[in-house]
N, C-alpha and C positions, 0 to 999 in steps of 0.2 A: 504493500500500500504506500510505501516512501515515495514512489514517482505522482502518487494524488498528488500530494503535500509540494514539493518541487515545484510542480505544474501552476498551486495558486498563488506563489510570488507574485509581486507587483513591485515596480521602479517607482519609491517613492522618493529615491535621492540620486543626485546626480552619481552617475558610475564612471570608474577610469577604465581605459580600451583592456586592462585586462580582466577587468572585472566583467566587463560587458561578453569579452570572448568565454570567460567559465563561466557565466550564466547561459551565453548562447551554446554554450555543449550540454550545459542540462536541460535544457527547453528541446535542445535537438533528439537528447537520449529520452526524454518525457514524452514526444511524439513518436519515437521509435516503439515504446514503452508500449503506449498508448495505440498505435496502429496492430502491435502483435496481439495487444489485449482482445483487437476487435476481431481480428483472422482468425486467434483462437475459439472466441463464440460464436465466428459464422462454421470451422468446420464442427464444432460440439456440435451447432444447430445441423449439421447435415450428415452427422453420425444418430442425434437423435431422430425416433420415429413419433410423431404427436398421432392425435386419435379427438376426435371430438371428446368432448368433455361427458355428455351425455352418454356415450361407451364405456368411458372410464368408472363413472360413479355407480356404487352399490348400494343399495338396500334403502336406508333413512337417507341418504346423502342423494339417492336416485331423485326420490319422490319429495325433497327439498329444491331441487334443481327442474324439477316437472313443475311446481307451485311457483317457484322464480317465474320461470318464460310464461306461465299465463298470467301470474301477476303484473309483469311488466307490458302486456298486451292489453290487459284491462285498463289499466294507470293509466295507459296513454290515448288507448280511446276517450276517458274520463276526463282528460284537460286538453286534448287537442282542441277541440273546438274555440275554446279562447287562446290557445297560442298556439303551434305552429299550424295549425287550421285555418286560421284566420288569414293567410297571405291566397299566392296566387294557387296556391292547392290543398284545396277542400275538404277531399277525401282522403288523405292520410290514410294508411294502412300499413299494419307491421306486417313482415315478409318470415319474421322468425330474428331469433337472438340466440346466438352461437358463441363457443367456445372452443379452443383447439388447446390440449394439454400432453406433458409427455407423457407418450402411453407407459413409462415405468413407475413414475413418481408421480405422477398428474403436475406435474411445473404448469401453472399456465404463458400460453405465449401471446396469446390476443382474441380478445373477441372483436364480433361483427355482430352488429344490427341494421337489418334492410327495409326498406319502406318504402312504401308506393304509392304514386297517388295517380289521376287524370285527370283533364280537362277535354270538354267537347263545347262544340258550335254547330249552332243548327243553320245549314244555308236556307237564308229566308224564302229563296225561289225554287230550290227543288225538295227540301224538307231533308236533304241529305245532312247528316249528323259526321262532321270530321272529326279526331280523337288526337288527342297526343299524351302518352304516357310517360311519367317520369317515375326513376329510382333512384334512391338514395342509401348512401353506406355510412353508419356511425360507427368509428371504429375503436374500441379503447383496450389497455395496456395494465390491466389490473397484476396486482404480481401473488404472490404465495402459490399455493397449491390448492389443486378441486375443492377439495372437502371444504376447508376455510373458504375460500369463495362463494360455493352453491348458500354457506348458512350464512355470510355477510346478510343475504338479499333480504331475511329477515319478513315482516310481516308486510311490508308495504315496499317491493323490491326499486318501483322507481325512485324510489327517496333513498336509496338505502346508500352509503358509504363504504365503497368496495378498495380492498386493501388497496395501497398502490394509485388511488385516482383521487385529482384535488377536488372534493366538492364530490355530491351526490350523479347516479346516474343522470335523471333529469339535467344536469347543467350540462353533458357530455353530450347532451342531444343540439344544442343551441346551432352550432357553425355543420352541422349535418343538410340542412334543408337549403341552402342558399343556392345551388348548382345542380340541378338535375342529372342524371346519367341519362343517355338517350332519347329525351326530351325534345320532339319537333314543332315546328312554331306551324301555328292554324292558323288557315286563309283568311285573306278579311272579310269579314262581314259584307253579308248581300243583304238588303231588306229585302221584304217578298212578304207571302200572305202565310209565310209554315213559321213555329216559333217552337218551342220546349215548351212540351204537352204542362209540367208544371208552374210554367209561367203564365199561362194562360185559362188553364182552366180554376174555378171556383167550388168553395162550396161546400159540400156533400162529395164532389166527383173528385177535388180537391181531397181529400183523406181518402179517399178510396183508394186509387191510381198510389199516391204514397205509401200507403200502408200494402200494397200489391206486391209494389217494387223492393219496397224493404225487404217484406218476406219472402222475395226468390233470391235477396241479395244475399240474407241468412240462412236460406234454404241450400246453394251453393257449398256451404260448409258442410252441409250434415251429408252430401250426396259425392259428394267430392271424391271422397277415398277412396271408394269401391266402383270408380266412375273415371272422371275425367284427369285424375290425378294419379294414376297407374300407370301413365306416359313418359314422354320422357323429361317432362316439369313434374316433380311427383309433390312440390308446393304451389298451388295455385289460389290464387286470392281475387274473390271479385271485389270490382273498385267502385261500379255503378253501371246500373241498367238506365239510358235515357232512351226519350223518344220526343217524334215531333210531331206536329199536328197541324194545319190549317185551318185558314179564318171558318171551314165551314163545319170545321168538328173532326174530319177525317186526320187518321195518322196517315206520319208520310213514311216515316221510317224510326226501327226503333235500334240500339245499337248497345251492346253489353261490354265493357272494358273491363278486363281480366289483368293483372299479374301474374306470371312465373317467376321462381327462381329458383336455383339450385348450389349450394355451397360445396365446397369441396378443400380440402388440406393439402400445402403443396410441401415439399419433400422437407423445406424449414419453420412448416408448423404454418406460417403465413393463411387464412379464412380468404379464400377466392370464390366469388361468386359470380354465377352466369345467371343472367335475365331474360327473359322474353316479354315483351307487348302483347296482347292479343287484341282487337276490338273486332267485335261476334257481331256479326249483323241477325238479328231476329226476323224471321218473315212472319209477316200480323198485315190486317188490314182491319178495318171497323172504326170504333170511336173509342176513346180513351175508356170510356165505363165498360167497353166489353171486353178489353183487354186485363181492367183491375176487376172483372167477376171472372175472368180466366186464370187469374194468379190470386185468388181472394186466399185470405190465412184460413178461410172456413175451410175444413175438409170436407170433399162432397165425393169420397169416396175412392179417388184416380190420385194418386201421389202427383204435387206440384208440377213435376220434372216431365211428367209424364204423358200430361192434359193437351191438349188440342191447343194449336193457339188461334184467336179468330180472324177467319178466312183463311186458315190453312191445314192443308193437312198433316203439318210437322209441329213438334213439339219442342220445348227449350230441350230434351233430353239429344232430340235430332238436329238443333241449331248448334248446339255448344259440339256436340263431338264432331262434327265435319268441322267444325273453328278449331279446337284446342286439339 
């Protein structure tokens, strides 16, 4: 540890040329020092094998670590709406929160946390719904090992103070959302006679249509598994179902914005994640009320996924898998 100490000198008085030359050989031998320190911990990192964190942990420390990642998915549905909700996207959604540790000792080396959000525009003159999706990577540096980390997160994991990190999760998220990954900019705006079925319509039809979309939105989840998510995104997140509509009542088109992603460890423990876009166009025809008694939360017997959609003869089960 003598070459730390070396290294934090400081020139608070003037020096003579040979004071200057034997300070400049220990600053020299300090980065020499210093450079073999770092070579040494990238080939340890590439002699060690890391393993997700979720592999590693056993028994109480499993299902402290399973209570973590949903806690932290609750949390952040629960405040997004007044902050990072509140900018240019909307719909925030966590993609999952990872961990990569060594598979001997569980060392952690880094997590990742992914999020997804979209933005869509309805063209005013052909009721064509355009999408762009973005993703986001918050990446932090907690230190110790599994066990002491899975139980940092504690009863309320967004708050919690994880070994190694200045200030609570929640503040790790701040500089996360400023830059989209993969993020394409939507055309300008057309006026025309089609708008977003929820900007226009009132009322009674107004909660219906809402409360419709919500529940295919969380319906998504429950179908997922055994379904659309056995491919080669086996994480997929829906972000929102829109549609549009005309000054006369009719829809014009309605369009579903999905997330994938899929995390993977690379040989120095490093969290790399691949994303995919999807935006599912729906075929519907009718009015907004016959599409939210198509998707209504009542059970009327035909599971959500499954039902007719009106004026067609396919169903979200047959729109989403020819998409995804």
């Amino acid at each position: 540890m003598a070459y730390i100490w070396y290294c934090s000198l400081t020139m608070t008085h003037k020096l003579s040329i040979s004071s200057v030359l034997a300070l400049s050989s220990v600053l020299f031998a300090c980065g020499a020092e210093e450079e073999a320190a770092s070579q040494e911990d990238d080939a340890t990192s590439a002699r060690t094998q890391y393993v997700d964190i979720g592999q590693f942990v056993k028994d109480a420390d499993y299902e402290a670590w399973f209570a973590a990642r949903r806690g932290l998915e609750q949390g952040f549905d629960n405040i997004c709406g007044d902050t990072f909700c509140g900018g240019d996207w909307s719909n925030l959604y966590s993609l999952g929160f990872t961990c990569s540790v060594s598979s001997k000792v569980g060392k952690v080396r880094e997590c990742l946390w992914t999020f997804a959000g979209s933005q869509e525009q309805v063209d005013g003159q052909t009721g064509a719904i355009s999408s762009s999706i973005g993703f986001f990577e918050c990446r932090m540096k907690p230190t110790g090992n599994a066990s002491a980390l899975v139980n940092a997160f504690g009863a309320d994991p967004l708050h919690a103070q994880l070994p190694g990190l200045q200030g609570e999760v929640y503040d790790q998220l701040y500089d996360c959302f400023e830059n989209a990954i993969g993020a394409q900019p939507l055309p300008e705006y057309t006026e025309g006679t089609y708008a977003d079925v929820l900007d226009v319509v009132q009322g009674d039809v107004y909660e219906q249509f809402f409360s419709a979309t919500h529940n295919a939105h969380q319906a998504f989840d429950d179908v997922c598994g055994d379904t659309f998510c056995e491919g080669e995104y086996t994480n997929l997140q829906s972000l929102r179902l829109r549609c549009s509509q005309n000054d006369q009542g009719a829809l014009g088109e309605c369009l579903w914005t999905i997330a994938g992603s899929d995390t993977r460890i690379d040989s120095r423990g490093w969290l790399k994640s691949t994303v995919a876009p999807f935006s599912c166009k729906i075929p519907v025809s009718g009015t907004a009320a016959d599409l939210a008694a198509a998707l209504s939360p009542e059970d009327n017997g035909t599971p959500l996924f499954e039902r007719k959609l009106p004026g067609s003869n396919e169903s979200l089960n047959d729109a989403l898998g020819r998409c995804l």
